[in-house]
N, C-alpha and C positions, 0 to 999 in steps of 0.2 A: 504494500500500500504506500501512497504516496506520502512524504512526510508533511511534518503542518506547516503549513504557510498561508499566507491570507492569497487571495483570489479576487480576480477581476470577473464579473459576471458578463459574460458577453451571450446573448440572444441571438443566433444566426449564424454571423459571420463564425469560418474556421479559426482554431485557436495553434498554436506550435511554441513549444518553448516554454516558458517559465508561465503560461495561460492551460496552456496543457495539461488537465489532471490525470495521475495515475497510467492505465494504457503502457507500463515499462516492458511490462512482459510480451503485450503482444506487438509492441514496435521491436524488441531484440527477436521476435520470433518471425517477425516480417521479413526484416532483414538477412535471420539465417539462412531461410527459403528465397531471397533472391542472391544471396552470395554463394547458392545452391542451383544458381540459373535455372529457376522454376520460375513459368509465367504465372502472375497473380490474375483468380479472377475474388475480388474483396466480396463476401457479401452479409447483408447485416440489414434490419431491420431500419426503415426512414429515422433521423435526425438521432442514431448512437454515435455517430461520430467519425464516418469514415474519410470523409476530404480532411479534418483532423489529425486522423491517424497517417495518411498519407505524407500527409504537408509536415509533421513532426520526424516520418521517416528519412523524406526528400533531406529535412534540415540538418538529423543527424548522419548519413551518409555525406554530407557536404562537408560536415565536421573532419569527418573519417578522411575527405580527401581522394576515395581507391575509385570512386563512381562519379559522373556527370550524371544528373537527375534532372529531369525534365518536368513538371504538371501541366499539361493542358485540358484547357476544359474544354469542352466538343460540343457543347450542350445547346448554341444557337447555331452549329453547324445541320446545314440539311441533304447536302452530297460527298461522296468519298474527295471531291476535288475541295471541298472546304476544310474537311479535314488532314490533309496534306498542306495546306496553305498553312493551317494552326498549328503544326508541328514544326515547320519551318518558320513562323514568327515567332515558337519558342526560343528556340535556339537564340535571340539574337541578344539576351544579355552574356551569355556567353561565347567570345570571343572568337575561343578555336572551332568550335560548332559552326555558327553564325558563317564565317568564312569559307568552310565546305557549300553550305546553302547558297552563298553569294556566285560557288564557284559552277554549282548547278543550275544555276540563272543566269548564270554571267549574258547569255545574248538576249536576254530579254531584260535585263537589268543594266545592260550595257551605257548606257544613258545616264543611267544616276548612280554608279559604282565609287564615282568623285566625290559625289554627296551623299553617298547612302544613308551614313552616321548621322545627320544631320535633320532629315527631311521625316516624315509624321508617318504612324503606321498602317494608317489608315491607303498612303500612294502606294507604299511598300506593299503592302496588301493585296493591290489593285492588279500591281504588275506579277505579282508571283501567278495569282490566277490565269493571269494571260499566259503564262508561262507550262501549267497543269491542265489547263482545257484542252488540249487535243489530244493527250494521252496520260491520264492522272493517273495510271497504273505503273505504265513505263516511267515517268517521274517519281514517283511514289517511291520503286525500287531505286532509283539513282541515288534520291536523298537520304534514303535507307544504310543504301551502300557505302555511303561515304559518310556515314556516323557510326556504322559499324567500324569504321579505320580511325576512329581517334585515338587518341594516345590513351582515356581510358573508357572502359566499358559504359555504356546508356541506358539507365533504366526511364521507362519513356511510361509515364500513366494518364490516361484516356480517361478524364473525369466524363461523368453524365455520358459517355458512349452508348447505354439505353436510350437516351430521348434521342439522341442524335439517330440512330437507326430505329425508331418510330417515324419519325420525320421521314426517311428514306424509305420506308412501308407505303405512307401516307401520302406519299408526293402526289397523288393523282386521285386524292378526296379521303374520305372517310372510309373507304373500304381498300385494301392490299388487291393489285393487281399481278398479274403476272409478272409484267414489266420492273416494278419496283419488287417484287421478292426478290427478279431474278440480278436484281444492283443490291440489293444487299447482301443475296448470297455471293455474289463476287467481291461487295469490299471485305466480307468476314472474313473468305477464303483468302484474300490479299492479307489481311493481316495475320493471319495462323502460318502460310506462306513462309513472309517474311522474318516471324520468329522463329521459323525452325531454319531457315539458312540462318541465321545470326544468333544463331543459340549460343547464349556465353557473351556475346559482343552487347547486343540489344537484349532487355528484358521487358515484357510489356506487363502493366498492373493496369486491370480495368475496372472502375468502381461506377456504381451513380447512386442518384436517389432511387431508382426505380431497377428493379432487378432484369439482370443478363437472362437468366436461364427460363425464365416464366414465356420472354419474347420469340427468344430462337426455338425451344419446344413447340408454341403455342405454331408456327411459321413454318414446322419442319426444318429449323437450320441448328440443330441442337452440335450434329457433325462439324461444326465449322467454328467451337469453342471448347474441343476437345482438349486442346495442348493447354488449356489453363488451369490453373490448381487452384482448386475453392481455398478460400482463407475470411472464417467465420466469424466475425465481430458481433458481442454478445453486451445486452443492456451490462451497466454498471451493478453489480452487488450491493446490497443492503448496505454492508461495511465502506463498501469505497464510497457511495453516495451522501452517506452521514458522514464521513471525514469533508468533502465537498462544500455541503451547507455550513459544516464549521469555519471551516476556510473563508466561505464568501461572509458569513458573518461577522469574521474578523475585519475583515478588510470595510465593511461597512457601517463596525460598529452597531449592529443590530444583537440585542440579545437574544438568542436562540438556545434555552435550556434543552436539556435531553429530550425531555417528553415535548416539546413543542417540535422538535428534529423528529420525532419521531410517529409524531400526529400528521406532519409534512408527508414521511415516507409511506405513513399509513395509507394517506388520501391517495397516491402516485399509485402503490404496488408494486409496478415495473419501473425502474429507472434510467430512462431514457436520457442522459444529458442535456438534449435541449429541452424535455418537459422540465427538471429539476430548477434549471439555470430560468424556465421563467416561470415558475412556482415562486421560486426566490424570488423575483425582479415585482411580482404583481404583490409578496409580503412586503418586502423593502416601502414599496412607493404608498401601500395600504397606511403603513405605521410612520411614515413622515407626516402622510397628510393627518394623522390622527397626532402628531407629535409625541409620539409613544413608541419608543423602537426595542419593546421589550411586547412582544405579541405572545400572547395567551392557544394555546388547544382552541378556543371556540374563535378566537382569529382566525386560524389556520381554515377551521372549516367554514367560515364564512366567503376566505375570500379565494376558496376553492370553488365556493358553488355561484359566486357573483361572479369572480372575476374570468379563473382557468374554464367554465362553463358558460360562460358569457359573450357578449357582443366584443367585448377586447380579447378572448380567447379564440375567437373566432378565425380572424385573418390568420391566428397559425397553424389551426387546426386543418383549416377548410382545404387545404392541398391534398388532405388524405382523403377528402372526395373525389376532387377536382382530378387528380392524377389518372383515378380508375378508366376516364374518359379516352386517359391519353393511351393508357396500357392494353384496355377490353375494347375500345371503341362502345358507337353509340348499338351495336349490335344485342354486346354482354354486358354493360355499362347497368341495366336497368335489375338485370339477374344478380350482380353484383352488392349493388345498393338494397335490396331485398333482402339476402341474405344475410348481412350485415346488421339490418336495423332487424332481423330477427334474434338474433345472435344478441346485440344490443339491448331486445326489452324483454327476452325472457334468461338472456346470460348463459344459453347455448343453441347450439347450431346443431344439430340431427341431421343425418341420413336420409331419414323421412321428412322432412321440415325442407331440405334443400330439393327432393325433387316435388313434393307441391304448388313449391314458388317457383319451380322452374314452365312448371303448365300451367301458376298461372301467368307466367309471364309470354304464355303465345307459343312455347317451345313445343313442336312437334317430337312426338318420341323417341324419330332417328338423332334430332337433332343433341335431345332434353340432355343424355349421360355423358356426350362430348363438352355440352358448355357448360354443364356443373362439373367439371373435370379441370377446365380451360380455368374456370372464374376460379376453384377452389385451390388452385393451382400456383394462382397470382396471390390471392389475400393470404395464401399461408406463406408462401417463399418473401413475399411483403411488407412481412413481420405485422397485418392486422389480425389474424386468426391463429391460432394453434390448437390440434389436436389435443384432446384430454389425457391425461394418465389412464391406460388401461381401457380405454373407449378411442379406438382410430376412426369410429364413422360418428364422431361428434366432436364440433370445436366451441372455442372458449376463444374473446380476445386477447391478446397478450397483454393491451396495457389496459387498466382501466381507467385512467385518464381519456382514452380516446372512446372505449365505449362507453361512458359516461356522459361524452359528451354529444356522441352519433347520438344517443338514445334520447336526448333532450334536442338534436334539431330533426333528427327524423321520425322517432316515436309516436310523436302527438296524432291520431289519427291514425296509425297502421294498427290492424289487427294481427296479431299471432297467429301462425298456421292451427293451434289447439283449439281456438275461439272461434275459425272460422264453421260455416255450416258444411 
């Protein structure tokens, strides 16, 4: 466990370094598996903490010196040619990288080679494009190639690479065409490709908000993500999360007795870091405005059921609907949502519960066992659902912060499959 220190609370934004709590163990265990030239594919339930986890590894490997570390976020990328563009605008605070890129351009950059350093990324941007549109594959490999010859090794991590190949699903509406499967089963195959010629040289880590494995299954492209090695990020424990709120309570100056730490942890159940971090943020600002920064157990649950289940809990909450759209489309999206606010107001999810809602959601019977397959598929690997101990054809939320709070904006008006006639 981490030792005590007081803490900055920060809501959102990733954390690295001396903001970074605890995670020792699974950042030296990151690291042994890529100094093990294994490809990472990270996965972990929404907001534990994995562009954190990342972004502390990238920092201590820079420490270390043995690696050049890249992050790129891919996540408003929507073709393998954007993403190739964002790989090569990495590079460029790094010198010797940066210089291989320039030298792969050189006749399309030819022009601004005098000014490069100087000029905005936005031109730089413009011209690499012009540069990968007639063959972003064959470019792809060159830039590939000539970062595999640095002086030292590349590990190269693909933030949000899930939504970027939904985007590349989607390019042509709301529903997967032939055409876009068949470009993203060529960019996946291009990057599996290119790690295994450069295995040792190049190391790829893939993470996002939204999970690899639910998309390529779901697609038929499960094949094309085979050379990466799961690496499972798990909520915080009881113990590391009550060290956490003491820490930010330090630094705040907020008194936070045992049992008041522990009414907190009560309310949570799972510990989610960024549910804790603004559990804390909505006590803080509760007990300023009250000028009292010694908050009571019936504080606690007040400003759990005002605030974290509230109109101000909302805009953080509301992505773990918002996403299912982007993930299930408007297809399963409604199968989805059902399930869930089932789950939410009777506190489990049955076997027989999911295929009712499935007919009545219009599902034909060819259709019904594939898209309760598809949807249960995503809310579990998604970290909203988990199977029960002992019961695999019935789930339980993982956190109840979130069902808690589904069940208060969807509940109102749904009837339970048990009630129904």
């Amino acid at each position: 466990m981490a030792t005590q220190r007081t803490l900055v609370n920060k809501v959102g934004p990733w954390v690295c370094g001396n903001e970074f709590w605890d995670r020792e163990a699974e950042v030296s265990r990151l690291i042994e598996l890529l100094d093990a030239r294994e490809n990472i594919l990270l996965v972990a339930p929404r907001r534990v903490g994995k562009t954190s986890l990342m972004r502390e590894t990238l920092r201590q490997l820079d420490v270390r010196q043995r690696d050049y570390g890249l992050f790129v976020d891919v996540q408003d990328c929507v073709s393998p040619e954007d993403v190739v563009v964002s790989i090569s605008m990495a590079t460029r605070p790094v010198q010797n990288l940066w210089a291989k890129i320039l030298d792969v351009f050189r006749h399309t950059m030819e022009e601004l080679t005098k000014r490069v350093e100087s000029i905005g990324n936005d031109l730089i941007k413009i011209k690499l494009r012009e540069g990968v549109l007639a063959d972003w594959q064959a470019k792809g490999d060159r830039i590939l190639d000539e970062l595999a010859k640095a002086d030292k090794p590349l590990i190269l991590c693909l933030d949000e690479l899930p939504v970027m190949l939904i985007r590349l699903l989607l390019a042509d509406g709301d529903n997967v065409s032939p055409k876009t499967r068949q470009a993203a089963e060529l960019f996946l195959s291009w990057l599996r490709k290119n790690a295994q010629m450069h295995q040792g040289r190049i190391r790829l880590v893939i993470c996002g908000s939204i999970g690899l494995e639910p998309v390529v299954r779901r697609f038929g492209l499960s094949g094309t993500i085979a050379h990466l090695r799961p690496f499972h990020l798990s909520p915080w424990t009881r113990e590391v999360a009550d060290g956490c709120l003491t820490a930010l309570a330090e630094n705040y100056g907020l008194v936070l007795q045992a049992g008041v730490r522990s009414a907190m942890l009560d309310e949570l159940a799972c510990y989610i870091p960024h549910h804790l971090q603004m559990f804390f943020g909505h006590v803080l600002d509760d007990c300023r405005s009250r000028k009292n920064l010694a908050p009571t157990t019936e504080d606690i649950v007040r400003v759990y059921s005002q605030y974290m289940l509230g109109a101000r809990g909302h805009a953080e909450l509301a992505d773990y609907e918002e996403r299912l759209r982007r993930v299930l489309g408007p297809e399963l999206q409604p199968l989805a949502l059902d399930l869930l606010t089932q789950a939410a107001v009777t506190g489990t999810l049955t076997a027989k519960d999911a295929n009712i809602l499935a007919m009545s959601a219009g599902l034909v019977r060819s259709q019904k066992k594939t898209a309760i397959r598809t949807v249960l598929d995503v809310l579990e690997h998604d970290g909203y659902l988990t199977r029960c101990e002992g019961a695999d054809e019935a789930f339980v939320f993982v956190s109840k912060l979130v069902r808690d709070w589904w069940r208060r904006r969807f509940g109102f008006g749904f009837k339970p499959v048990g009630e129904r006639e």
